[in-house]
N, C-alpha and C positions, 0 to 999 in steps of 0.2 A: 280893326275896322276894315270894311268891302272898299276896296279898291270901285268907286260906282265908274270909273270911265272906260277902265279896262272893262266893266262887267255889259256897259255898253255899244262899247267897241263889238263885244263876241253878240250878243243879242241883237246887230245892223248884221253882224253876218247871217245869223240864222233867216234876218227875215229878207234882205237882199237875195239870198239862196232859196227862200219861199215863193218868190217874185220867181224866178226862173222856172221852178216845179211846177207853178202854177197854170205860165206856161205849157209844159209838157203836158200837164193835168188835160189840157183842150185837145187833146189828141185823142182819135180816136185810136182804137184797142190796136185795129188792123194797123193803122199806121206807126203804131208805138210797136208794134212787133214785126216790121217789117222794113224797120231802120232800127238796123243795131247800136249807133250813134247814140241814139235817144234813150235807150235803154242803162249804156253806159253814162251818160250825162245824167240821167238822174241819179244812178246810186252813190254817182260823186260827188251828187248835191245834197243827197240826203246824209252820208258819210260826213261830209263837213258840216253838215247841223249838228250833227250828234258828237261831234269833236268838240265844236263852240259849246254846246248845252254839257257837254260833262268838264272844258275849263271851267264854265263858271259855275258849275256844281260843287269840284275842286276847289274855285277860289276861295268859297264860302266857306267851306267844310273848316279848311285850313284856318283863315282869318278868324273864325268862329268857335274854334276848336272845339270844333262839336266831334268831335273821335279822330282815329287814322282807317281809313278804310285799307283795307287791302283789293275791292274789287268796283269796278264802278257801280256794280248791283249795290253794293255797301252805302257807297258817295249817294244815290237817290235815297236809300233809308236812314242815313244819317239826317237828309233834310226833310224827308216826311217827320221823321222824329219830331224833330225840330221847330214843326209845323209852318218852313218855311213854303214848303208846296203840299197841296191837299192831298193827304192821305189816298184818296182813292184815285189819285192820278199814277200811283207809284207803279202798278200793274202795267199801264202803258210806258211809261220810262224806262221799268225793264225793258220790257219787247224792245223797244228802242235799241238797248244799249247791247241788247242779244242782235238784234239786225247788222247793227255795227259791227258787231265781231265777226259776224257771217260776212260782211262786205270786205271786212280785212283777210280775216286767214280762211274761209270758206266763199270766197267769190265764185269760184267754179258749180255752187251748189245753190246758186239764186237765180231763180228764172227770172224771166222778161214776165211776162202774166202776172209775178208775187209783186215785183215791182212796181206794175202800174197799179194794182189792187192797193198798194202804200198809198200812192200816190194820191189814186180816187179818196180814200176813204180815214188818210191818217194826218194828212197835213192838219188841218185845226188840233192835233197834240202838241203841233210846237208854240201855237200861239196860247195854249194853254200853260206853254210851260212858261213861257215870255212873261205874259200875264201875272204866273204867280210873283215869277223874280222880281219885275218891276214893282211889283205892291211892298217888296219885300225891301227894294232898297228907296223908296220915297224918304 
């Protein structure tokens, strides 16, 4: 059985750290690129979304034993399988989970500009992905 308070716990983060992006979101280009500040704040916000969203992708997986993944690209297809999140969300979760890896061992290779473009135009993926988990553990 899901653990729902832990799964809860990680899902207040994601969206406490959507509250702050959202923030940033109202910034314009010029000024999101002309404080370096703001550039690094967000891909720490966005990095710990994607930290919270692949626990509880983990937790599921695990508690569920719906396979053993060996990659997080795995952990999102084991729950598409699964039909715990919709299948055609999986496309953006990778990206997701490929951003993350860039944020960790390829930071030096992420602009300011890639970043706000996440920002502008991908935050409602995490509320999509909120969305499914919550339906999933009612």
């Amino acid at each position: 059985m899901v653990n729902q308070e832990k799964i809860r716990d990680k899902v207040q983060i994601i969206k406490d750290n959507l509250s702050k992006l959202e923030s940033i979101k109202r910034t314009g280009l010029k000024e999101f690129l002309d404080d370096p500040f703001m550039s690094d704040a967000a891909i720490r916000q966005l990095q710990v979304s994607i930290e919270a969203m692949l626990d509880i992708s983990h937790h599921i997986v695990s508690r569920k034993h719906l396979g053993t993944p060996k990659t997080y690209r795995e952990t999102m297809e084991l729950l598409a399988q699964a039909g715990i999140i919709p299948q055609q969300q999986l496309p953006t979760l990778i990206n997701m989970v490929k951003f993350r890896n860039r944020a960790v061992h390829l930071y030096d290779k992420i602009s300011s500009e890639e970043v706000y473009g996440i920002i502008q135009d991908h935050l409602p993926d995490f509320d999509n992905f909120i969305r499914a988990i919550v339906n999933y553990i009612k």
